[in-house]
C-alpha positions in Angstrom: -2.7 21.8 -2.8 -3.3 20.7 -6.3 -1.1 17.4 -5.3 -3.2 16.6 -2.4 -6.6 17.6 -4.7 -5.8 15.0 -6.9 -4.7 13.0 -4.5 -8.1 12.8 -3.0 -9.9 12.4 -6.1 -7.9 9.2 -7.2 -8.5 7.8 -3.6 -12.0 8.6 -4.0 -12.1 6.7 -7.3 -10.4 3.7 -6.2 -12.6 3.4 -3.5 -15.5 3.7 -4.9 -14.2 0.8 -7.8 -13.6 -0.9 -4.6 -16.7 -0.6 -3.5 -18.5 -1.6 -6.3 -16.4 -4.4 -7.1 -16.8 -6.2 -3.6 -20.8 -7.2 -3.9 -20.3 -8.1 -7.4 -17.2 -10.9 -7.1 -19.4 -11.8 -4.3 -22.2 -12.4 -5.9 -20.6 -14.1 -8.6 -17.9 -16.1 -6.6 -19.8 -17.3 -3.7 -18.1 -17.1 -0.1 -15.0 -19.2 -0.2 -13.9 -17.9 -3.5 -14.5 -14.5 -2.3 -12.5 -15.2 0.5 -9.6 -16.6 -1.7 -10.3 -13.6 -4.2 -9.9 -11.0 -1.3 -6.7 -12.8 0.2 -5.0 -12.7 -3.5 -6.1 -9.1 -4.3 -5.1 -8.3 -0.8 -1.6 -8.4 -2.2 -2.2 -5.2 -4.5 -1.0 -3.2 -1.4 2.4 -4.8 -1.9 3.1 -3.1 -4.8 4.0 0.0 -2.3 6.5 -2.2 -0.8 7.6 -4.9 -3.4 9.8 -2.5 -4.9 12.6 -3.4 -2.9 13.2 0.0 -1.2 14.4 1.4 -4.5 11.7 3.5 -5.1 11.3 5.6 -2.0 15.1 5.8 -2.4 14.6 7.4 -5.6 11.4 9.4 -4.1 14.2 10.6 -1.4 17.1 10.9 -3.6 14.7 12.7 -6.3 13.4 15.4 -4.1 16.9 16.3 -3.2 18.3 16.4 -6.8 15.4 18.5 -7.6 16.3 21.1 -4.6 19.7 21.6 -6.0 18.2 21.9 -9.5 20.2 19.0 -10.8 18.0 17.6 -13.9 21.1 15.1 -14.9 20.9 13.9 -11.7 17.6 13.0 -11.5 17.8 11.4 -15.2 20.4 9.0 -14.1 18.2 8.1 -10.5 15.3 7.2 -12.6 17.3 4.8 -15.3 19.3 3.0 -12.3 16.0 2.4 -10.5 13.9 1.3 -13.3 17.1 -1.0 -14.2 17.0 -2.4 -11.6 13.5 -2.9 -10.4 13.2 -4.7 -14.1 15.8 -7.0 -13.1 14.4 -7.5 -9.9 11.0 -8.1 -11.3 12.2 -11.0 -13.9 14.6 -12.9 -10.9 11.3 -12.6 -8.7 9.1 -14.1 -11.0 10.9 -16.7 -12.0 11.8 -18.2 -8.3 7.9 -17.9 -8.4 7.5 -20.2 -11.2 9.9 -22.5 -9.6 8.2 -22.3 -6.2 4.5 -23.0 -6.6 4.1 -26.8 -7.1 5.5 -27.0 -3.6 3.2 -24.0 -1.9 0.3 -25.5 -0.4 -2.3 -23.0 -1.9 -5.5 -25.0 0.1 -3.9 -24.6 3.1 -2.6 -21.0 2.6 -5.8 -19.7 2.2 -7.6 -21.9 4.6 -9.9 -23.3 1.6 -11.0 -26.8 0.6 -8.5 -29.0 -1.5 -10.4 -28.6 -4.4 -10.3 -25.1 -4.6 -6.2 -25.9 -5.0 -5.8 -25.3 -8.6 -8.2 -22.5 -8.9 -5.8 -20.6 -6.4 -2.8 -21.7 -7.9 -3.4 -20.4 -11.4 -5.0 -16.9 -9.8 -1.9 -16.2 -7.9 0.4 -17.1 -10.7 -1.9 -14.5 -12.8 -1.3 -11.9 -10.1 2.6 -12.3 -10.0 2.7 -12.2 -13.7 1.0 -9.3 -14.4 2.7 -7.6 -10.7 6.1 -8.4 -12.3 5.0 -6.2 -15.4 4.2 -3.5 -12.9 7.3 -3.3 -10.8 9.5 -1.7 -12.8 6.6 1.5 -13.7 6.9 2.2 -10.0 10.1 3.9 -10.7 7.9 6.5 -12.6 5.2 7.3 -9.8 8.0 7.6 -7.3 9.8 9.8 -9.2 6.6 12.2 -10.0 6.2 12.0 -5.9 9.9 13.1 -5.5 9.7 16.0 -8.4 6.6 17.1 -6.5 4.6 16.4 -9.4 2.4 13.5 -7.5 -1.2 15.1 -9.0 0.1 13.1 -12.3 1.1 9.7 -10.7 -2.8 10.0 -8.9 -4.4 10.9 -11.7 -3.2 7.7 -13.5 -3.6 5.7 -10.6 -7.3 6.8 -10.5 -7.6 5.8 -14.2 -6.2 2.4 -13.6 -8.9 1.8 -10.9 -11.4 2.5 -13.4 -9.9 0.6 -16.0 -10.0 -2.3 -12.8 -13.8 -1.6 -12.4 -14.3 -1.9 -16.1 -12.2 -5.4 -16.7 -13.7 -7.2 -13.1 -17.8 -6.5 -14.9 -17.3 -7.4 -18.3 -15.2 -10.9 -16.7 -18.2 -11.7 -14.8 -20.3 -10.8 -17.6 -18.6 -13.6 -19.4 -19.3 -16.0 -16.4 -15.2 -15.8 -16.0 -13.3 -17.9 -12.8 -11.6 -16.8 -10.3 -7.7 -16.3 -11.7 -9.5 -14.4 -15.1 -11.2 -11.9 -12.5 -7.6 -11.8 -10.4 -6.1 -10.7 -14.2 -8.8 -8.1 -14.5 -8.4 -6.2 -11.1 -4.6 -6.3 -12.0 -4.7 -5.1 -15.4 -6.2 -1.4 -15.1 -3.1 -0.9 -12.8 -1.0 -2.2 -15.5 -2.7 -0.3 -18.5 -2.2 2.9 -16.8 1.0 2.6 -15.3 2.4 1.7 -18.8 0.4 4.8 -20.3 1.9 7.3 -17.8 5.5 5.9 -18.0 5.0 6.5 -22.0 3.3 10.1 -21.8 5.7 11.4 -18.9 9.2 10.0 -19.4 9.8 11.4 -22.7 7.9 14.6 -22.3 10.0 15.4 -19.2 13.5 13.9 -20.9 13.5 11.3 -18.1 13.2 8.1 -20.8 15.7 5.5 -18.6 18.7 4.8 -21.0 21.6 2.2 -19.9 23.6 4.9 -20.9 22.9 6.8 -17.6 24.1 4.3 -15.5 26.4 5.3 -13.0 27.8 2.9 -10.4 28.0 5.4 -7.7 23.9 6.0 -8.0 23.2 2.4 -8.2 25.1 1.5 -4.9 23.6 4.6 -3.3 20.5 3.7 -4.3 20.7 0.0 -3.3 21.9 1.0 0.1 19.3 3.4 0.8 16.3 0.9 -0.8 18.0 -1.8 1.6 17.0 0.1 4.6 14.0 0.7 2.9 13.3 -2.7 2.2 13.3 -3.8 5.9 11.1 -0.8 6.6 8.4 -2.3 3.5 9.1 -5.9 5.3 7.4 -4.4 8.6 4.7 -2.6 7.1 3.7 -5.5 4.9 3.4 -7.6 7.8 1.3 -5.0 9.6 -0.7 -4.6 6.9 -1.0 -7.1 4.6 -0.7 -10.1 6.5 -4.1 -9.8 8.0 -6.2 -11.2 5.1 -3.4 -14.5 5.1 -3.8 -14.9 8.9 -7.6 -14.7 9.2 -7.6 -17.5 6.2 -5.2 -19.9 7.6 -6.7 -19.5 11.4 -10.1 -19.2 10.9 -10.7 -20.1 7.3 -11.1 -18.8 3.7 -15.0 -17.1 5.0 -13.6 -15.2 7.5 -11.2 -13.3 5.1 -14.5 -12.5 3.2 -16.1 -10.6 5.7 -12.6 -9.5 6.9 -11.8 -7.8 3.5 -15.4 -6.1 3.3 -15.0 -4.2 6.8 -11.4 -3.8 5.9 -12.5 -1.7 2.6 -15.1 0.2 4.4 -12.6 1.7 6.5 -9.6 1.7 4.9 -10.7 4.6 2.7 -9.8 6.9 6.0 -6.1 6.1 6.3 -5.5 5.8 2.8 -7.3 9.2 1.9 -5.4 10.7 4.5 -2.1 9.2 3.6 -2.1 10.7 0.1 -3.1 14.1 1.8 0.3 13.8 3.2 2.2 11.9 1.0 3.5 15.4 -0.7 4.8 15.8 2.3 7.7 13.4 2.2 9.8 14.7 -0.4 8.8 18.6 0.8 10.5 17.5 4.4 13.4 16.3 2.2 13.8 19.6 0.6 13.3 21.4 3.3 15.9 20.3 5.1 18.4 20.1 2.5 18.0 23.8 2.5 18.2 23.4 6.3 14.9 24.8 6.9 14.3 23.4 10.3 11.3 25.6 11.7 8.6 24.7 8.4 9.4 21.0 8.9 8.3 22.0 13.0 5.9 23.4 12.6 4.2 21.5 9.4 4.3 18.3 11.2 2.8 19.3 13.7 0.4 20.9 11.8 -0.2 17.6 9.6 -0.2 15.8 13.0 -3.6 17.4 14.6 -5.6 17.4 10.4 -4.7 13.5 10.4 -6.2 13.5 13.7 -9.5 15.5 13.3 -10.2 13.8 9.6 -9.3 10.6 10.7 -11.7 10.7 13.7 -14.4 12.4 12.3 -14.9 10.2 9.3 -14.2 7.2 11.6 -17.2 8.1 13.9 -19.4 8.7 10.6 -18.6 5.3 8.9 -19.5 3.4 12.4 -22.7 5.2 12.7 -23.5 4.7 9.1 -22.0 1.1 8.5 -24.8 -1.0 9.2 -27.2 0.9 7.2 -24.1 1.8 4.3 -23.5 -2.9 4.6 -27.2 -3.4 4.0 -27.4 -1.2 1.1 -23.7 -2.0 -0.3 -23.8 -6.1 0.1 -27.8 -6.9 1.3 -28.3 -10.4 3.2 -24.9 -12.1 1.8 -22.7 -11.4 4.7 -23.0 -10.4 8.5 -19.9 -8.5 10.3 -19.9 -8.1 13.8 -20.3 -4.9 15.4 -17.2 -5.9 17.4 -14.9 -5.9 14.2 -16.6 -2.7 13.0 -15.8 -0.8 15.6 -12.1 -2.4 16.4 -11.6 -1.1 12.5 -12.8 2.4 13.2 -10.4 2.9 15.7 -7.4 1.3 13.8 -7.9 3.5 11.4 -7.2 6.5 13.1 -4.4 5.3 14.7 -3.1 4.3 11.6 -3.8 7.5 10.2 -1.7 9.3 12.8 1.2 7.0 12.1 1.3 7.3 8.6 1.8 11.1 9.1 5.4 10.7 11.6 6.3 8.2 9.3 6.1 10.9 6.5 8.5 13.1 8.5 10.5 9.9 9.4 10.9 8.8 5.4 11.5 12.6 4.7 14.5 13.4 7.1 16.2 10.2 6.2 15.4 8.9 9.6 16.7 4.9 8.3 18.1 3.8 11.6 15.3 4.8 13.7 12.9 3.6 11.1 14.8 0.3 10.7 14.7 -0.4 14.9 10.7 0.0 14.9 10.7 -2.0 11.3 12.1 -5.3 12.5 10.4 -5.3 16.1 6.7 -4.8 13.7 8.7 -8.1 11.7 9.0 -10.3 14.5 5.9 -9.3 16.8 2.8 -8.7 15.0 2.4 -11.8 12.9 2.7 -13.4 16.3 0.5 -11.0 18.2 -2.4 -11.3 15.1 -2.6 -14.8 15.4 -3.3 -15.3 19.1 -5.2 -12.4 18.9 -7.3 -14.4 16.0 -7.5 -17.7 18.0 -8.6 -16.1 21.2 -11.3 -13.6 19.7 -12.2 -14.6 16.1 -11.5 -10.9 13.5 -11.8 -8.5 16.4 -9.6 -9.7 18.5 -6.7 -10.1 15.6 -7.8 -6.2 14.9 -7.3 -5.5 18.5 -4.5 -7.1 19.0 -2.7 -5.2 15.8 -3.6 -1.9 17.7 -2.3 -2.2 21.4 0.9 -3.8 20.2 1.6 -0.9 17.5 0.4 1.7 20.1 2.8 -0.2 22.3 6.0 0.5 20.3 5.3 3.6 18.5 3.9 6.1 20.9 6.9 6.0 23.1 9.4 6.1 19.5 7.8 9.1 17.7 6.8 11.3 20.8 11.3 10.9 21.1 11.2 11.9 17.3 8.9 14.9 17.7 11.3 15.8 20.9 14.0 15.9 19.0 12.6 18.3 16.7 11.7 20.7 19.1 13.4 24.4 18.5 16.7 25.0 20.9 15.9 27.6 23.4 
């Protein structure tokens, strides 16, 4: 309970830096920029699946150390994960670098030519600074799998002040668009580094190259594979929308886009880290093969993700036009049409992420991986005729049939399969 207490008060922090940030890079960026601005920081919810798979492999792998009450072997997870995201991070960055004179940034973002550099340098910010980043993950993850999340949210928290603090004083010192981009990223950064240095040693978890073990590091490569492809599919649910609305219907449209998108985004995410102790508590659960709690907590998890997800969904609608005019004034209209297609996307969403929880915590990879690529190959498709036939709401509808499509038939067969043997 603590876990998902202060779980909910770091969501509640970073939305509410969120919140304020939005009219205030508005304000001081001006439409397109905004629009670019959103796109780029759009990207932030990559660093839950930029990690290559390794670090719910190490959540996973973690939790079940823990349940056998094997310190050592945690120790040696979290140095071969942080290894390796560090070496990960530095090849990543550096194909970067060699990439983006050839990226057409204008056209990316669906923004004028001259607005080409401006994009350039604030994306090359972000990749810096989310290359610094990556390899800290390993430390969050790991506090998720030793069921010790309420430290990893707490920081995360922290870092969205920190975010809050950097974005006002750059645009009290009239700063451009890739200084504002460095200032979102670098409260993440400042307190990802300041948890990695308080917890690690405290907790005899500092990653050594002397802990290296091959066996762990092909273990945890092949698990963070399969993970990987899973990350692939969600970031192209959910992260490609901002991209899409930019190239189809131009850098504006991801402005008002990534407003609606914040008001109701809170809901999921709030939810999700309700649950999130969940994953590596249906890991240890069934290590010590206890198959009626993981029955009957899913369920349970199930019908709360449901009730909060609605309820606050049918509040925020109500509320939205009177919370827009207060949040952001005259500067922006949003339709009524993508309100509501938002509101109801995020309670399926909301659902989902709680299946998916039981899904990540049984080690369910190849089931995961099947439903992974099909979200790979169909909904970038699906969003962008749903774009070009009905503007935002349509790409938002769109996103929900198909995902109601393909994963109501594949977890109501996973919740079968869990049902008690008569």
């Amino acid at each position: 309970m603590f876990s998902a207490g202060a779980g909910g008060v770091a969501r509640v922090i970073a939305a509410g830096a969120q919140f304020l940030m939005v009219p205030l890079c508005l304000a001081h960026l001006g439409g397109e920029r905004f629009g670019i601005w959103a796109a780029i920081t759009s990207l932030t919810m990559l660093l839950t699946f930029a990690d290559l798979g390794l670090g719910n492999a190490l959540m996973s792998a973690s939790a079940r150390a823990a349940g056998l009450n094997d310190h050592a072997a945690v120790r040696r997870l979290v140095s071969s994960t942080f290894v390796l995201l560090l070496a990960a991070a530095v090849v990543g960055f550096s194909v970067f670098l060699l990439a983006r004179a050839r990226i057409p940034w204008a056209t990316l973002f669906g923004a004028r030519d001259a607005l080409a550099t401006d994009a350039r340098t604030a994306v090359t910010a972000f990749a810096a600074m989310f290359a610094l980043i990556m390899p800290l993950v390993a430390v969050a993850r790991a506090q998720y799998g030793l069921q010790v999340s309420h430290v990893a949210n707490l920081w995360q928290g922290a870092g969205a002040l920190m975010s809050l603090a950097l974005v006002w004083l750059a645009i009290r010192h009239d700063a451009g668009l890739p200084t504002l981009v460095a200032a979102l990223m670098g409260g993440p950064l400042i307190a990802a580094m300041a948890n990695a240095l308080t917890w690690l040693p405290r907790n005899r978890l500092t990653p050594r190259l002397s802990e290296l073990r091959r066996g762990d590091i092909r273990d945890l490569g092949r698990t963070g594979l399969a993970f990987f492809v899973l990350q692939l599919g969600a970031a192209l649910l959910y992260s490609s929308d901002h991209l899409i609305a930019g190239h189809v219907l131009g850098a504006d449209a991801v402005g008002q886009y990534a407003v609606a998108r914040t008001l109701f985004s809170v809901i999921p995410m709030g939810v999700n880290l309700l649950l999130q102790p969940l994953w590596p508590a249906y890991a240890e659960a069934q290590a010590q093969g206890d198959q009626a709690w993981i029955h009957r907590t899913v369920w349970r998890a199930l019908g709360w993700s449901l009730f909060l997800s609605l309820s606050a969904s049918l509040v925020l609608l109500a509320a939205a036009p009177w919370l827009l005019d207060v949040w952001l004034g005259a500067r922006m209209e949003i339709s009524t049409g993508l309100l509501t297609a938002l509101a109801v996307w995020a309670v399926v969403e909301a659902a989902g992420n709680g299946i998916a929880m039981l899904a990540n915590g049984l080690g369910r990879l190849r089931f995961q991986l099947a439903l992974a690529l099909l979200c790979a190959i169909c909904f970038p498709i699906v969003k962008v005729f749903g774009a070009q036939a009905a503007g935002l709401p349509g790409m938002v509808t769109a996103t929900i049939v198909l995902y109601l499509c393909i994963h109501v038939p594949a977890y109501g067969w996973l919740l079968h399969r869990l049902e008690p043997q008569r």
